[in-house]
BAFI-3210 file (N, C-alpha, C; in Angstrom, 3 decimals, decimal comma, padded with zeros to 6 digits):
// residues 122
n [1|2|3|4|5|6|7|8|9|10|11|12|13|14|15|16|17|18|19|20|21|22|23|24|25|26|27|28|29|30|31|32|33|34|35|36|37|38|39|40|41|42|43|44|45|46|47|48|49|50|51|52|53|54|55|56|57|58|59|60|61|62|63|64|65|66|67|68|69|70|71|72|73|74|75|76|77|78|79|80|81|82|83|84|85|86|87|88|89|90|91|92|93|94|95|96|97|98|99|100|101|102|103|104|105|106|107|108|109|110|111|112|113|114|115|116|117|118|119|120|121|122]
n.u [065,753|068,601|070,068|072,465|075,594|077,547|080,424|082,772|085,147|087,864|088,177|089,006|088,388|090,351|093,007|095,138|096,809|098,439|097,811|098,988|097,293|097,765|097,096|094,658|093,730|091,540|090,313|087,656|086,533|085,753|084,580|084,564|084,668|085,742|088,094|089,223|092,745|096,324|098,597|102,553|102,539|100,419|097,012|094,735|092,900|092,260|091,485|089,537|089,445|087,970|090,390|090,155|091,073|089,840|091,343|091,766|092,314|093,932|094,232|095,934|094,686|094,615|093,030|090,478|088,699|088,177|087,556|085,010|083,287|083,384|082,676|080,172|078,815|078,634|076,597|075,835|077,906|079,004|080,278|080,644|082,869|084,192|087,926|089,219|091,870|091,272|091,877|092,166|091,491|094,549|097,409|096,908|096,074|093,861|091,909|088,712|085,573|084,083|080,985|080,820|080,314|081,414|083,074|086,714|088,754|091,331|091,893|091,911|093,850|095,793|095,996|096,191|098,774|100,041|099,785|101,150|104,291|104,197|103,342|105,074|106,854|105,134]
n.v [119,516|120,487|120,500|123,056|121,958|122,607|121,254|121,210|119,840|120,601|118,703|119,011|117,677|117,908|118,097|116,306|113,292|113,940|112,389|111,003|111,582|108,969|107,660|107,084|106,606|104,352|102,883|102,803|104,799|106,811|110,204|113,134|115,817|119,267|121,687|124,830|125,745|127,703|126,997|126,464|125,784|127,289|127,794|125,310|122,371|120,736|117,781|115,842|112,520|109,167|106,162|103,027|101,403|102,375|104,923|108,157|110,946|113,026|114,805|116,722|118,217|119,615|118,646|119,333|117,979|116,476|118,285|119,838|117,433|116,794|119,138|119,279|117,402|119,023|119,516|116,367|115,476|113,085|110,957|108,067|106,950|105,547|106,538|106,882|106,763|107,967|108,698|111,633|113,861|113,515|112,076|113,094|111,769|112,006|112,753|110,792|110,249|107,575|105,344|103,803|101,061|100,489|099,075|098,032|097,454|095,851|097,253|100,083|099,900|099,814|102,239|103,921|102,972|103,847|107,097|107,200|106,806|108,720|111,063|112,947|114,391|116,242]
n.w [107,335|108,755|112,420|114,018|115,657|117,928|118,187|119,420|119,187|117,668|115,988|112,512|108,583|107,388|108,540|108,697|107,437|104,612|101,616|098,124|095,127|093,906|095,341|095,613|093,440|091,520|093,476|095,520|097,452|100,039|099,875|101,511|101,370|100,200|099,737|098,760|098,085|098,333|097,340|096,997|093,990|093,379|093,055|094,236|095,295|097,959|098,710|101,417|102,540|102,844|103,299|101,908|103,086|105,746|106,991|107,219|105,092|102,855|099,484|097,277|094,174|091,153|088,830|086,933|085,424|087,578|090,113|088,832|088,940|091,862|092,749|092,041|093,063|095,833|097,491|099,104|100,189|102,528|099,922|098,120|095,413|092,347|091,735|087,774|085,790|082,664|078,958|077,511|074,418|072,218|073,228|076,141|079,746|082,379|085,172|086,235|087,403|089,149|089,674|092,683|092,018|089,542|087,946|087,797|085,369|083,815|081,479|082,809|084,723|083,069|081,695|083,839|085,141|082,583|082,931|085,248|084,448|083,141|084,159|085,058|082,428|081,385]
ca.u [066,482|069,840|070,408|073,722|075,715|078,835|080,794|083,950|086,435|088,337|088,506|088,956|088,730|091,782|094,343|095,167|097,796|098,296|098,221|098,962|095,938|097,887|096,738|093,091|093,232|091,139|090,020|086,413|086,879|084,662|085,092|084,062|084,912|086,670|088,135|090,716|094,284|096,860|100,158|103,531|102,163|099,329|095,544|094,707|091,582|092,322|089,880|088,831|088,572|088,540|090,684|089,580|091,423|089,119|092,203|091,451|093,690|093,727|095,169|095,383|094,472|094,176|092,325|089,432|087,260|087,493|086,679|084,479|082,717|083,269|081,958|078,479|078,227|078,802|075,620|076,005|079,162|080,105|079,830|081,442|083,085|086,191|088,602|089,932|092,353|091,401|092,368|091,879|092,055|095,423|097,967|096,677|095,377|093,677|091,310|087,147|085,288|082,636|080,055|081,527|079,801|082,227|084,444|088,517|089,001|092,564|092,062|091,916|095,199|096,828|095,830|096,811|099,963|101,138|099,591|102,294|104,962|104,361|103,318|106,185|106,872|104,118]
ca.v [120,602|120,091|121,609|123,239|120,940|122,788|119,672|122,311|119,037|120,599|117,830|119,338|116,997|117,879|118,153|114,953|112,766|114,012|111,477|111,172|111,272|107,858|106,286|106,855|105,746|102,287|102,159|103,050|105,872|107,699|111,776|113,643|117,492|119,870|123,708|125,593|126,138|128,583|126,200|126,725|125,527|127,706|127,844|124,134|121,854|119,895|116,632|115,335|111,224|107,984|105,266|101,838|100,369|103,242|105,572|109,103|111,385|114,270|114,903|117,978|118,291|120,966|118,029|120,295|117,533|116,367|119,610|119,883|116,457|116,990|120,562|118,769|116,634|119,195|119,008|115,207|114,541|112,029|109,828|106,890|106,658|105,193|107,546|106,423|107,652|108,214|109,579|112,954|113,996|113,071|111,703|113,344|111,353|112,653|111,823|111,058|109,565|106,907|105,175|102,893|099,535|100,205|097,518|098,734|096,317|095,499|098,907|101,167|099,495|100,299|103,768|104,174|102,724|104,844|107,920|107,532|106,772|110,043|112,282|114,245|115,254|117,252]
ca.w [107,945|110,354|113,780|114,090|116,650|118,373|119,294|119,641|119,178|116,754|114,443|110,978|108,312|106,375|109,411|108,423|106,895|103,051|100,173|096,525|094,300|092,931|096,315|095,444|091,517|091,190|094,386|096,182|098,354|100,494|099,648|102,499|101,179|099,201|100,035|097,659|099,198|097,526|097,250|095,953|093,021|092,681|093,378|094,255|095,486|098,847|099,060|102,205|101,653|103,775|102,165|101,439|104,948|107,017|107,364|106,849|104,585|102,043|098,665|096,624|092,731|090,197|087,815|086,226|085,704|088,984|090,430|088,748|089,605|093,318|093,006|091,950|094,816|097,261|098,910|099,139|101,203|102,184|098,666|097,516|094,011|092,307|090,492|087,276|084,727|081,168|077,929|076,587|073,216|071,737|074,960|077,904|080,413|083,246|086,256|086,346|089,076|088,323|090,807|093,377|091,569|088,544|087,839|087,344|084,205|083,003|080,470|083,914|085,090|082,352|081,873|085,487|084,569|081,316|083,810|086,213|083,658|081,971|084,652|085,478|081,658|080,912]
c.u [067,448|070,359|071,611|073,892|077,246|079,614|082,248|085,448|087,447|089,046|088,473|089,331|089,746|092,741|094,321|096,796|097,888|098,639|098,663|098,058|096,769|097,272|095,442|092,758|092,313|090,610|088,400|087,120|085,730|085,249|083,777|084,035|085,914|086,792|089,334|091,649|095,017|098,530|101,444|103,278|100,651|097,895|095,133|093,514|092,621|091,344|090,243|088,617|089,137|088,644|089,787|089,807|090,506|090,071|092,185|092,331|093,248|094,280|094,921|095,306|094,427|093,181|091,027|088,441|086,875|087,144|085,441|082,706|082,371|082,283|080,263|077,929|078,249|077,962|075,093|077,315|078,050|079,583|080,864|081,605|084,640|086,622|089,087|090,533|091,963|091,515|091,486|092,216|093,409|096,334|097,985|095,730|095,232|092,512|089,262|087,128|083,968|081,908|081,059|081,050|080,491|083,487|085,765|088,810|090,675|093,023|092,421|093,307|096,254|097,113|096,358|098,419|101,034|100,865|100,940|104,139|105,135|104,308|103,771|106,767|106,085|104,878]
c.v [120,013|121,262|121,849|122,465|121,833|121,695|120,304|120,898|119,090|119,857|118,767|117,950|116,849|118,270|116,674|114,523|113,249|112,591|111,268|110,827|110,088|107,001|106,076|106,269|104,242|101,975|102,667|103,644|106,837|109,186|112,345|115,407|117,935|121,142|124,037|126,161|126,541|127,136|127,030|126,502|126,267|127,323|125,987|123,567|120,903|119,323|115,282|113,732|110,478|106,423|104,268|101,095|101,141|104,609|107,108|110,027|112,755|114,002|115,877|117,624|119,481|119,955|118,501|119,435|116,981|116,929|119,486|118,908|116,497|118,023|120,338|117,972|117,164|119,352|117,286|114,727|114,416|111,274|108,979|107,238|106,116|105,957|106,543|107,224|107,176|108,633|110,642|113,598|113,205|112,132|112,027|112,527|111,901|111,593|111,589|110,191|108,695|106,261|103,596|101,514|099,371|099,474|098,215|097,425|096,789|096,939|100,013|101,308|099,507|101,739|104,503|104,146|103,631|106,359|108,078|107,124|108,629|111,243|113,384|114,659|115,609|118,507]
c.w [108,974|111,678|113,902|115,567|116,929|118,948|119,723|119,959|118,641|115,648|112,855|109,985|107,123|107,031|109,520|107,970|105,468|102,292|098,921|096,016|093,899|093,817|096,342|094,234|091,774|092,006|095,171|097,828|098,861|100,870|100,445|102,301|100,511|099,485|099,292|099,061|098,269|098,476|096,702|094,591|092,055|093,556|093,131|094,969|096,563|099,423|100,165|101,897|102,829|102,672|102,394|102,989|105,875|107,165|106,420|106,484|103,617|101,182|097,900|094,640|092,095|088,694|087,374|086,303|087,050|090,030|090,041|088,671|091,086|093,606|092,940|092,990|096,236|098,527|099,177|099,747|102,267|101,112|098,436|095,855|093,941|091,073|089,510|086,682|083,775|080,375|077,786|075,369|072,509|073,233|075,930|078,352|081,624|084,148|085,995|087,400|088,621|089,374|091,194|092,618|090,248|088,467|087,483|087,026|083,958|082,323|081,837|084,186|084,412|081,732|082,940|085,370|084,113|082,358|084,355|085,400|083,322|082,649|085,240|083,774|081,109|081,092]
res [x|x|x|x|x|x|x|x|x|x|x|x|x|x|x|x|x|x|x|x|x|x|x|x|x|x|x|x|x|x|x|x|x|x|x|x|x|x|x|x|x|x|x|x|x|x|x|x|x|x|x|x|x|x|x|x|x|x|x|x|x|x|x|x|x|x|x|x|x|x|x|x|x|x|x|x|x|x|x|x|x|x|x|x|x|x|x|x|x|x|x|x|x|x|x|x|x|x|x|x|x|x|x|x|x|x|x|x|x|x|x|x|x|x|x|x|x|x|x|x|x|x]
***
């Protein structure tokens, strides 16, 4: 059981710096939270993460499975994992999240790669 703690510092941990989900690809990231935010773009997921240098940031997604990954760990923040991109069906590639002790082989880095190549014509 946890004792509620008013520390009234108003730290929030997504008044932050924003990122690009490209700055988390490949790398072991500690994801601290997740709350839906209505964008110009629509109904969106803004995640809570501290990079790899320590430096604490945000980035938003609409990536389904990684919603829906995050959404399973949410009584477990803070967790470690590293995002990768990989294929889906025919040429979509998209995001998963695998346990921080997973190696980002050569194949990741190039998935990552054709990813950001392609991801503005969808």
């Amino acid at each position: 059981m946890y004792d509620f703690v008013d520390d009234n510092t108003g730290n929030d941990m997504f008044d932050v710096e924003f990122c690009s989900i490209d700055d988390v690809v490949n790398c072991i990231v500690v994801y601290k939270g997740m709350v839906e935010r209505t964008t110009s773009n629509g109904i969106r997921r803004l995640v809570a993460v501290t990079m790899p240098d320590g430096t604490d940031s945000a980035f938003l997604t609409s990536s389904k499975k990684i919603v829906e990954q995050i959404e399973g760990m949410k009584n477990k923040f803070p967790f470690r994992a590293v995002m990768k991109c990989v294929p889906y069906g025919g040429a979509f590639i998209g995001f998963r999240l695998f346990p921080p002790t997973s190696e980002v082989t050569d194949d990741d880095r190039r998935w990552f790669q054709t990813y950001k190549k392609t991801k503005f014509k969808r």
